[in-house]
MARVEX-627621 format. One line per 2 residues: number of its first residue (from 1); their letters; for each residue x, y, z of N, C-alpha, C, CB. Coordinates in nm, 3 decimals, always signed. Each point is the difference from the previous one (the first is absolute). Glycine has a CB too. Layout:
NUM	a	X,Y,Z,X,Y,Z,X,Y,Z,X,Y,Z | ...
! end
This chain:
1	xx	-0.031,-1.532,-1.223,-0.097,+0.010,+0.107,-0.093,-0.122,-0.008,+0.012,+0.256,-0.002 | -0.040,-0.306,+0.133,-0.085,-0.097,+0.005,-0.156,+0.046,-0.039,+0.172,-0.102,+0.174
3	xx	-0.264,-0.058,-0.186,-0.110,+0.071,+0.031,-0.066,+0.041,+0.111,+0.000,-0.083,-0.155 | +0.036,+0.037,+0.286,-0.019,+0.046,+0.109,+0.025,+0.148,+0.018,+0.040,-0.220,+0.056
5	xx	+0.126,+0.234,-0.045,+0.067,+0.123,-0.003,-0.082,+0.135,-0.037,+0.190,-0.154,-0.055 | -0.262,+0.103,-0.071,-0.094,+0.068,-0.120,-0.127,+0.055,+0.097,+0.065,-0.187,-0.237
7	xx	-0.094,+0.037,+0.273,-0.167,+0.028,+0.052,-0.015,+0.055,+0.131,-0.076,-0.193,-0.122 | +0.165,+0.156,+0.195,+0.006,+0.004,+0.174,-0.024,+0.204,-0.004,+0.246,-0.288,+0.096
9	xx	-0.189,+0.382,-0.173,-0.017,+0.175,+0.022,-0.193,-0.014,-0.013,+0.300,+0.148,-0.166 | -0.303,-0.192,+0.045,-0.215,+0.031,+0.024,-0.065,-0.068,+0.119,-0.053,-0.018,-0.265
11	xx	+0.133,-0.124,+0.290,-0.042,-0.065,+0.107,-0.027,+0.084,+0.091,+0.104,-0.172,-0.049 | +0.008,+0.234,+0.099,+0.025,+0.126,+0.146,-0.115,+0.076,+0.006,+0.253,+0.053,-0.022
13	xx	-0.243,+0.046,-0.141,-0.076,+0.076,+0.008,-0.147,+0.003,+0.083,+0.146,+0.009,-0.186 | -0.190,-0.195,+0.064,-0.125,+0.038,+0.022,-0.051,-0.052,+0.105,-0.023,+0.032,-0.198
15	xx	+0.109,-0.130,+0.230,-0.022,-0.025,+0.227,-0.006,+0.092,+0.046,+0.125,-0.154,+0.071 | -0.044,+0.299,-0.091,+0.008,+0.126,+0.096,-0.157,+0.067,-0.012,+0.293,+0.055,-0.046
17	xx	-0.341,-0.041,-0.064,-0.142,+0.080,-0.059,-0.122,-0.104,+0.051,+0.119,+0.121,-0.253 | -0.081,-0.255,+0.238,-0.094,-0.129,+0.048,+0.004,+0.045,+0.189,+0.097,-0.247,-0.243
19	xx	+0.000,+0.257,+0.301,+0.022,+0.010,+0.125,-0.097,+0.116,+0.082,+0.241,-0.091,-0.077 | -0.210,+0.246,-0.020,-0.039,+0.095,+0.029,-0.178,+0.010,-0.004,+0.255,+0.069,-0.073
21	xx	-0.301,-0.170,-0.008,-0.156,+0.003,+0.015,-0.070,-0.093,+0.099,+0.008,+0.061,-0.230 | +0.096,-0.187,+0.248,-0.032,-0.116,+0.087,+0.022,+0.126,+0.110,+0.086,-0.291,-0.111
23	xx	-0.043,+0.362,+0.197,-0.017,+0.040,+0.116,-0.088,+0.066,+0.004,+0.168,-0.020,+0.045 | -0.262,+0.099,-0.148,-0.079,+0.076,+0.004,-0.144,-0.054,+0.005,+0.173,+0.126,-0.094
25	xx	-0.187,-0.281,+0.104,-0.093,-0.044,-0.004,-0.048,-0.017,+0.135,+0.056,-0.073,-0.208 | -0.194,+0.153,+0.216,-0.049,+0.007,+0.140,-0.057,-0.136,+0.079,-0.055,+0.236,-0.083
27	xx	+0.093,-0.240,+0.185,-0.072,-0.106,+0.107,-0.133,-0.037,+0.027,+0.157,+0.067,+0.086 | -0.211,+0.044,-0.053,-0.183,+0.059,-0.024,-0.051,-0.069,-0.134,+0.031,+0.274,+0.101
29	xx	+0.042,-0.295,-0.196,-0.044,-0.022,-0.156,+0.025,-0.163,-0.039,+0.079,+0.272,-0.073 | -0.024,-0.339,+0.120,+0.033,-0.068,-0.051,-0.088,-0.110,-0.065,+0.160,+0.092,+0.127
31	xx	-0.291,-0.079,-0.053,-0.147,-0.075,-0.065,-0.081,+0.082,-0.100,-0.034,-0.113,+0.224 | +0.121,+0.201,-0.228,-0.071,+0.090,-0.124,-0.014,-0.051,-0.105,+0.073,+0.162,+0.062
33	xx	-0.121,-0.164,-0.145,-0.033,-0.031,-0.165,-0.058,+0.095,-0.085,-0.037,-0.204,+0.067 | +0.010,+0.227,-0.200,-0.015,+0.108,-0.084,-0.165,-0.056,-0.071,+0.317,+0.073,-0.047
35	xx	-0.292,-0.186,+0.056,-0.133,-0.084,-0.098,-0.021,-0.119,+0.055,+0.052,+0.081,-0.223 | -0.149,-0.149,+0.291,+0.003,-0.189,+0.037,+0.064,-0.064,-0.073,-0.192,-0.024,+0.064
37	xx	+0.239,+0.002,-0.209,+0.102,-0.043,-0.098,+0.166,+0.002,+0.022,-0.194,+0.081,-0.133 | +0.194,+0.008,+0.235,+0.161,+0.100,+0.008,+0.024,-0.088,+0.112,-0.015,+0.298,-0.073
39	xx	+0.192,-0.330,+0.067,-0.010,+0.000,+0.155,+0.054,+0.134,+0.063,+0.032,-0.260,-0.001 | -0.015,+0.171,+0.185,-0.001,+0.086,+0.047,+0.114,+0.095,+0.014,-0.157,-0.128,+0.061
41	xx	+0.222,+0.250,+0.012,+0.091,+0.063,+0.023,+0.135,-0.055,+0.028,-0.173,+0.119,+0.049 | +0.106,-0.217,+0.064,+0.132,-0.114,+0.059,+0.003,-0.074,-0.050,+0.013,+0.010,+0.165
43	xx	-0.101,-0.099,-0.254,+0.078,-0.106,-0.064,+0.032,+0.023,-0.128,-0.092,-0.142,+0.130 | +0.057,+0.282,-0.202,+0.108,+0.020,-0.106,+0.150,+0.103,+0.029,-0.238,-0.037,-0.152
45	xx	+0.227,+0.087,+0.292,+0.159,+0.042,+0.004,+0.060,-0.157,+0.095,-0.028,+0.353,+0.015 | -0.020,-0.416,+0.014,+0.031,-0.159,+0.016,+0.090,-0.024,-0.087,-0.203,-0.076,+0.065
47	xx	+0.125,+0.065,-0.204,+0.032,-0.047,-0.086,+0.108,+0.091,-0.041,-0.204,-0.121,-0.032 | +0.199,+0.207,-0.007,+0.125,+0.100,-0.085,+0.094,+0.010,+0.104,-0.140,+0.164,-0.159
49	xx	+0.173,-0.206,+0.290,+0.106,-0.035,+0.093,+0.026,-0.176,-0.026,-0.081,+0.222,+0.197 | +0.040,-0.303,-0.210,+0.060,-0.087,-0.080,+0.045,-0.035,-0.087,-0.064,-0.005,+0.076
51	xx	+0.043,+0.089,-0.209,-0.005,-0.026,-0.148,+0.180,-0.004,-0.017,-0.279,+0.148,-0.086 | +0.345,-0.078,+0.199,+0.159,+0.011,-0.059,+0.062,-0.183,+0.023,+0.056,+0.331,+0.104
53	xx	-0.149,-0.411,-0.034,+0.012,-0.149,+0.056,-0.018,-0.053,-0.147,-0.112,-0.007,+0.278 | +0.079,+0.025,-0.376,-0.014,-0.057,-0.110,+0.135,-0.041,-0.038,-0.204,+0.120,-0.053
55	xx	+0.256,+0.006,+0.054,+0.156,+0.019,-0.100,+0.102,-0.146,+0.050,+0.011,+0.341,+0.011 | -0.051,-0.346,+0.148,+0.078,-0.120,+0.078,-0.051,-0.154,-0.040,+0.026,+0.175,+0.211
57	xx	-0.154,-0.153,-0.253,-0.091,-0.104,+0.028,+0.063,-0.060,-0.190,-0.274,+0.124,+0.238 | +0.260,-0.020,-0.288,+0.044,-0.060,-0.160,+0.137,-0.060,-0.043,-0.146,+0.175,-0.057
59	xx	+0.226,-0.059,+0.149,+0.137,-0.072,-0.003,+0.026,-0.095,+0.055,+0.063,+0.151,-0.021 | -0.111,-0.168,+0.115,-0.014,-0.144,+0.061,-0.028,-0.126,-0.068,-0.067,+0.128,+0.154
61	xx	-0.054,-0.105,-0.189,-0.093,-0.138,-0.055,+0.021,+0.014,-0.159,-0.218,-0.005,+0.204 | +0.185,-0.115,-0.318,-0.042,-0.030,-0.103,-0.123,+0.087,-0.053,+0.103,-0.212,+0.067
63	xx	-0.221,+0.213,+0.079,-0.124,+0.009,-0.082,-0.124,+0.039,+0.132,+0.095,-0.208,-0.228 | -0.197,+0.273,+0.202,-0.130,-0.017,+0.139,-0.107,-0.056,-0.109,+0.035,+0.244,+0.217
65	xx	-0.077,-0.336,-0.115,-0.147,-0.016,-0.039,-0.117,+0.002,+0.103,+0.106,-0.126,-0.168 | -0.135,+0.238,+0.092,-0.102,+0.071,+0.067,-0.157,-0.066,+0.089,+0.122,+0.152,-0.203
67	xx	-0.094,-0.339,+0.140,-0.138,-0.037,+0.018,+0.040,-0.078,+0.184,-0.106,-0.053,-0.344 | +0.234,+0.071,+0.356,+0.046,-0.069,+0.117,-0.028,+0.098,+0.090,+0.173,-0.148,-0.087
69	xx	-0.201,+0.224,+0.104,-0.056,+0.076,+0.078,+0.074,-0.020,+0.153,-0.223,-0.009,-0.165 | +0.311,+0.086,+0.142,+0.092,-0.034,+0.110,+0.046,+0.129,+0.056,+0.074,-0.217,-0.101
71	xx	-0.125,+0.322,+0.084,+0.035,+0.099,+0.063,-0.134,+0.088,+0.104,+0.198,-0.008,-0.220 | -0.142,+0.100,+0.323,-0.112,+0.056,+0.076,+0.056,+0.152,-0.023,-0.076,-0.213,+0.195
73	xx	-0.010,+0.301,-0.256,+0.043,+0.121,-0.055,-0.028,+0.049,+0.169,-0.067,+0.027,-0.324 | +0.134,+0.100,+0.307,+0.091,+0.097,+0.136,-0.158,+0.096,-0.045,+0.397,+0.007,+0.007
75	xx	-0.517,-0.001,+0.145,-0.063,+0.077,+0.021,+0.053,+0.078,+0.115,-0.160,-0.124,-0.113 | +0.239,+0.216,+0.097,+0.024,+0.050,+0.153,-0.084,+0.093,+0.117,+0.193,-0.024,-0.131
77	xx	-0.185,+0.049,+0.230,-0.058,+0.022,+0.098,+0.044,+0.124,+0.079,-0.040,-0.230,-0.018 | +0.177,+0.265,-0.074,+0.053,+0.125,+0.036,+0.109,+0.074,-0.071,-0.070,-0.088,+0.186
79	xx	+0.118,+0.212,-0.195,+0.069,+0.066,-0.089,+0.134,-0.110,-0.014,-0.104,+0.271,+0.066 | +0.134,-0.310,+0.117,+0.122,-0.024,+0.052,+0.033,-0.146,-0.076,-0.037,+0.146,+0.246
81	xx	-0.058,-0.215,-0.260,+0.013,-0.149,-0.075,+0.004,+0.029,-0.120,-0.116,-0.137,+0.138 | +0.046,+0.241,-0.212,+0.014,-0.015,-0.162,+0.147,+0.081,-0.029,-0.297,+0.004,-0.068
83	xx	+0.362,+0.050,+0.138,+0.144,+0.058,-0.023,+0.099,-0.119,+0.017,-0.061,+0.244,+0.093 | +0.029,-0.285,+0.038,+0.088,-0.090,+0.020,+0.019,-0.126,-0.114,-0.054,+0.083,+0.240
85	xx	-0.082,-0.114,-0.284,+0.040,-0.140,-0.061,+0.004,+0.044,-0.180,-0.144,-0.188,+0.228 | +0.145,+0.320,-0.267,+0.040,+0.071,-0.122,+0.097,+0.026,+0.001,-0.147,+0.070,-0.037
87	xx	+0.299,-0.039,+0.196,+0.125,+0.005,-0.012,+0.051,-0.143,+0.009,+0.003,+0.233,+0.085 | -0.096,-0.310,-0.029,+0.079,-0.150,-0.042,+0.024,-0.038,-0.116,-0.083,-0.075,+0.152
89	xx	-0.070,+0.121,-0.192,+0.046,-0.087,-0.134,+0.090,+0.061,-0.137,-0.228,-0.110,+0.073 | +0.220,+0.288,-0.038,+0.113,+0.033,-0.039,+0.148,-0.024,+0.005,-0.159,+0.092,+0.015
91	xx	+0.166,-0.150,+0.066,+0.154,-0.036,+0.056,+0.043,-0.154,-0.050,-0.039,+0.158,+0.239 | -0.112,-0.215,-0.270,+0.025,-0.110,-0.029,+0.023,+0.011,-0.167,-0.130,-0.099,+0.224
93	xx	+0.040,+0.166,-0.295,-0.005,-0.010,-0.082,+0.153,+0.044,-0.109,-0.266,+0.001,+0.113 | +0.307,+0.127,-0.048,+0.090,+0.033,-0.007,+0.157,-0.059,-0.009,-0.186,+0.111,+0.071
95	xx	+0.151,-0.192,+0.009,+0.158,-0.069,+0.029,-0.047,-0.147,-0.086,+0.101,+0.116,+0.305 | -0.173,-0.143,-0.339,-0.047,-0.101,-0.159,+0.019,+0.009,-0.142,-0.147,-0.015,+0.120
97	xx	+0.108,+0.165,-0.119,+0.044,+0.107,-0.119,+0.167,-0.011,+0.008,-0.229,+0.196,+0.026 | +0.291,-0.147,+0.046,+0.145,+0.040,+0.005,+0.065,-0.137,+0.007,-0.024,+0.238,+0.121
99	xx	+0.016,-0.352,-0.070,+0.054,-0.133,+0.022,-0.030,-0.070,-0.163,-0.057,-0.016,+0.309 | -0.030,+0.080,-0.401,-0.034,-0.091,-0.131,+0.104,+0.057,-0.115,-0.283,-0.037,+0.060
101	xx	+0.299,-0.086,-0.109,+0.110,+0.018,-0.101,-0.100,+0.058,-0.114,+0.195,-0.210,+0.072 | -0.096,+0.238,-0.171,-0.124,-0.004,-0.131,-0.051,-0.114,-0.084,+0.093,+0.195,-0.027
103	xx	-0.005,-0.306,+0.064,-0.037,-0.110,-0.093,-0.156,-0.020,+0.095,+0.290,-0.136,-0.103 | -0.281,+0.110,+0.232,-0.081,-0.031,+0.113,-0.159,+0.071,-0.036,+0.240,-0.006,+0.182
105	xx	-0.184,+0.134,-0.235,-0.123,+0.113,-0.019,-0.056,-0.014,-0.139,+0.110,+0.179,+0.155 | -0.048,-0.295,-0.232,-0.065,+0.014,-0.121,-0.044,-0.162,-0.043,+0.147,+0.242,-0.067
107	xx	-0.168,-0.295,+0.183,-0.026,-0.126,-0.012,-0.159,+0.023,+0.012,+0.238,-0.121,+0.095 | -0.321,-0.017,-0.148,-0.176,+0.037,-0.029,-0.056,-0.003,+0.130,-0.041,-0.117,-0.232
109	xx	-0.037,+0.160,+0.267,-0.087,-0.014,+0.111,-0.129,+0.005,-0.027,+0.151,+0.082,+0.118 | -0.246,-0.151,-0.083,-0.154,-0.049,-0.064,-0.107,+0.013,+0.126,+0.109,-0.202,-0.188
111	xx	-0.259,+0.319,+0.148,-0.110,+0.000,+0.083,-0.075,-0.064,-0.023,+0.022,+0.149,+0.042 | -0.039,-0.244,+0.050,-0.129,-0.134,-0.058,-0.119,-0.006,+0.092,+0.183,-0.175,-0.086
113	xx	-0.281,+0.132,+0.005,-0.142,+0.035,+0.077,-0.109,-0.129,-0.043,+0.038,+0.303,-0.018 | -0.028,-0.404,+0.048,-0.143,-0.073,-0.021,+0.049,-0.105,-0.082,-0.178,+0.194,+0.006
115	xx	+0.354,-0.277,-0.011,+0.042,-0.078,-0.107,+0.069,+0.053,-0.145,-0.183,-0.119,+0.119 | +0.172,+0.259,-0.117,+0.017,+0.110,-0.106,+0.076,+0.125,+0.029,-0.202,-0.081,-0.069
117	xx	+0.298,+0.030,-0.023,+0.169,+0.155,+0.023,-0.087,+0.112,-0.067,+0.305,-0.139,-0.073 | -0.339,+0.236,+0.166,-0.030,+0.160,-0.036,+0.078,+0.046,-0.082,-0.071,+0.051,+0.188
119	xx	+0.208,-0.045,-0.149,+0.137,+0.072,-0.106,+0.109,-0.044,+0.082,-0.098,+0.241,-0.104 | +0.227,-0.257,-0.014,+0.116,-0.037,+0.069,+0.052,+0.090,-0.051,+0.010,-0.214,+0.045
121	xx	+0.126,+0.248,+0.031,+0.074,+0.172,-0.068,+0.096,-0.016,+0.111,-0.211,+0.208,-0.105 | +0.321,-0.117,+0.031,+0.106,-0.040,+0.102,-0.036,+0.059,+0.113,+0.176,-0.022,-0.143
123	xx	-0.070,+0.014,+0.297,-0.049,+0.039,+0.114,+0.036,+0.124,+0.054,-0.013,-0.207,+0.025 | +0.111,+0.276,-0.145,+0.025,+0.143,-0.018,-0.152,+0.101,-0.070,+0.296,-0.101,-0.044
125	xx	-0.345,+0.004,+0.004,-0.122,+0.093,-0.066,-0.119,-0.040,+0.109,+0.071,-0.008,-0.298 | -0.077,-0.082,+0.365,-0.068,-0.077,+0.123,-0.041,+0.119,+0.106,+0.157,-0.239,-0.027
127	xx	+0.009,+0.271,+0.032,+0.008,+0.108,+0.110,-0.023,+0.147,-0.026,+0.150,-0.152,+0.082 | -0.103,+0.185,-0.163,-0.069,+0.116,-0.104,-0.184,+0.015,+0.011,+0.228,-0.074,-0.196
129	xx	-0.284,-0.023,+0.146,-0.134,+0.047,-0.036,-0.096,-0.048,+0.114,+0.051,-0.009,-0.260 | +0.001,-0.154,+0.315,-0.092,-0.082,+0.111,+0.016,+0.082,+0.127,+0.037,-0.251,-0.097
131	xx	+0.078,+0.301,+0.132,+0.030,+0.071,+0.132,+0.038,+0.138,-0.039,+0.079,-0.208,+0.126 | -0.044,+0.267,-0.171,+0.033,+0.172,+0.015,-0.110,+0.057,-0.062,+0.255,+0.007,-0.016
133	xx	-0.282,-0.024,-0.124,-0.133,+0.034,-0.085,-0.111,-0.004,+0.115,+0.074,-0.119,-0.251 | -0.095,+0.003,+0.289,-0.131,-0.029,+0.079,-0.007,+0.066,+0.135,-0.010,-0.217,-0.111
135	xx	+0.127,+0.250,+0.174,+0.066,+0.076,+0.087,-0.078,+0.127,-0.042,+0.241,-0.128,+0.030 | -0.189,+0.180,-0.120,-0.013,+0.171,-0.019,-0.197,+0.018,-0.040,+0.334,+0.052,-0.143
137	xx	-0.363,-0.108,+0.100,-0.150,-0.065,-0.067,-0.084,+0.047,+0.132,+0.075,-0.257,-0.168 | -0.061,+0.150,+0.269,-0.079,-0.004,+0.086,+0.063,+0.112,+0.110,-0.083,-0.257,-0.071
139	xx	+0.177,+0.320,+0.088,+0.083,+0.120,+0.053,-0.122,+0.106,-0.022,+0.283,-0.068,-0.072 | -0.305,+0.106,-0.057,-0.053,+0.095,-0.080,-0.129,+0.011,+0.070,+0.125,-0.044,-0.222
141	xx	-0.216,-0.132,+0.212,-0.146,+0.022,+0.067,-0.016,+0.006,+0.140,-0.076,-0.109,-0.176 | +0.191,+0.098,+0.222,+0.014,+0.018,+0.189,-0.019,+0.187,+0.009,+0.242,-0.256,+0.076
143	xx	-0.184,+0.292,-0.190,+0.005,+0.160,+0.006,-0.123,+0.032,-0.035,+0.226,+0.045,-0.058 | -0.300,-0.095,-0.023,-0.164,+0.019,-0.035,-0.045,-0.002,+0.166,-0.042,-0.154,-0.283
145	xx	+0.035,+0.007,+0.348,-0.049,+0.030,+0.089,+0.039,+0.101,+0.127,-0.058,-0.196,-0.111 | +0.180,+0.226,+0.083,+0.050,+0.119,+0.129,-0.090,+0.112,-0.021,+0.264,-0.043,+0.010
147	xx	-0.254,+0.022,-0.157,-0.071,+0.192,-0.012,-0.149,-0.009,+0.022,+0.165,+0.103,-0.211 | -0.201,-0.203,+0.207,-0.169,-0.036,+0.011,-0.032,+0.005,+0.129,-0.021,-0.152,-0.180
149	xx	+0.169,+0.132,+0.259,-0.046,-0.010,+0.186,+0.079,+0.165,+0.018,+0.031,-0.350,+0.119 | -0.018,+0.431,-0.231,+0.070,+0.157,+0.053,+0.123,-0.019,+0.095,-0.244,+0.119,+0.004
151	xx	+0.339,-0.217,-0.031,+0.118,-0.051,-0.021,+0.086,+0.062,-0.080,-0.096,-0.168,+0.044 | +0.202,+0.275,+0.005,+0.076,+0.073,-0.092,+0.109,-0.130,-0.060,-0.030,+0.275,+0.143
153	xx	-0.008,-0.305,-0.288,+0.057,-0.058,-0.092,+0.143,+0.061,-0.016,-0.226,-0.056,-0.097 | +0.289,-0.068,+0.104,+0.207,+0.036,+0.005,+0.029,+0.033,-0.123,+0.100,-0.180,+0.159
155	xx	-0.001,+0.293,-0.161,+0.114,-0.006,-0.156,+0.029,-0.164,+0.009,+0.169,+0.282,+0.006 | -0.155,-0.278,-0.170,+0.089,-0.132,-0.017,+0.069,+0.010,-0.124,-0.151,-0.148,+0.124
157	xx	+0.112,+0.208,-0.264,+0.092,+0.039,-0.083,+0.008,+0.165,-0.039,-0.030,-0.250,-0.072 | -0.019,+0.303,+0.169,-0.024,+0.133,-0.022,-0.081,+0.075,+0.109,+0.017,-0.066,-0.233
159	xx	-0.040,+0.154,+0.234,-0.110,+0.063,+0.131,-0.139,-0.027,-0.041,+0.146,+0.210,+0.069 | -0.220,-0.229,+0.029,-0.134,-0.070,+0.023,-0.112,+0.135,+0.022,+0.122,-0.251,+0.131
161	xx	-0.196,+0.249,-0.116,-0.112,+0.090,+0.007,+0.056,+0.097,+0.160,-0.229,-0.206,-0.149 | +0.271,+0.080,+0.205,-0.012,-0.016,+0.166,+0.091,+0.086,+0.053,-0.059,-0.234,+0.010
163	xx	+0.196,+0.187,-0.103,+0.163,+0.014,+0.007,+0.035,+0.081,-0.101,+0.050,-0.213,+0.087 | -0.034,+0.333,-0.099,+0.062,+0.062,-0.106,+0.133,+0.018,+0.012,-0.184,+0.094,-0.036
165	xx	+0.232,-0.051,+0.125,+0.098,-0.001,+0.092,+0.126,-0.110,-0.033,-0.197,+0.083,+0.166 | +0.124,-0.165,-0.103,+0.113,-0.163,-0.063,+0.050,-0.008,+0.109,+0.095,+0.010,-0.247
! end
């Protein structure tokens, strides 16, 4: 078995459980925040609808550096845009995963910030902790804020307060 082969079943999973809360995130809310420190509703399920773009973005490239500042994070404006561009980048990400060999997946990939490598590690562990970890991480505090807006919080490895049922 590859390592793809391997990774691509949790992949599914946790797009399906990632999916099921991204729709639940209300329209009305999306300027919501919990603390002036926090962001907001929409630009952290923004964010956790991009995070599967990593997996593509690593296999792709050598390396990000973070000081190039070259990206415009996804604040969306509606349920319909943050689904849509969370199944893109599922689809993208996906078919990156499955197209990588293992030599491909265990080659270094490096986060650099200010002239200075953060960590290099292969791009099997890249995708593991930089994109799925961080994935499920910020998944978790999108559910903080559902329940804070009385947002019935989704099953995702088990029944939820919300969902006993399943």
């Amino acid at each position: 078995m590859t390592i793809s082969e391997a990774f691509l079943p949790q992949f599914d999973q946790e797009m399906t459980g990632t999916r099921k809360t991204l729709e639940r995130v209300p329209e009305d809310k999306l300027e919501w925040r919990p603390h002036e420190k926090s962001a907001t509703m929409g630009r952290l399920a923004g964010h956790v609808a991009e995070l599967p773009g990593f997996a593509t973005m690593a296999i792709g490239t050598d390396s990000l550096n973070l000081s190039a500042r070259q990206y415009t994070p996804l604040i969306p404006t509606s349920r319909k845009q943050l689904l849509e561009a969370f199944e893109k980048k599922i689809q993208e990400a996906r078919a990156a995963i499955a197209g990588a060999s293992d030599d491909h997946l265990m080659k270094p990939w490096s986060l650099e910030y200010q002239g200075k490598t953060l960590f290099t590690m292969p791009r099997s562990a890249v995708i593991r902790t930089m994109m799925l970890s961080h994935l499920i991480h910020h998944r978790a505090q999108l559910g903080v804020y559902l329940r804070l807006n009385n947002v019935p919080v989704p099953a995702i490895y088990g029944p939820s307060a919300d969902e006993t049922g399943m």
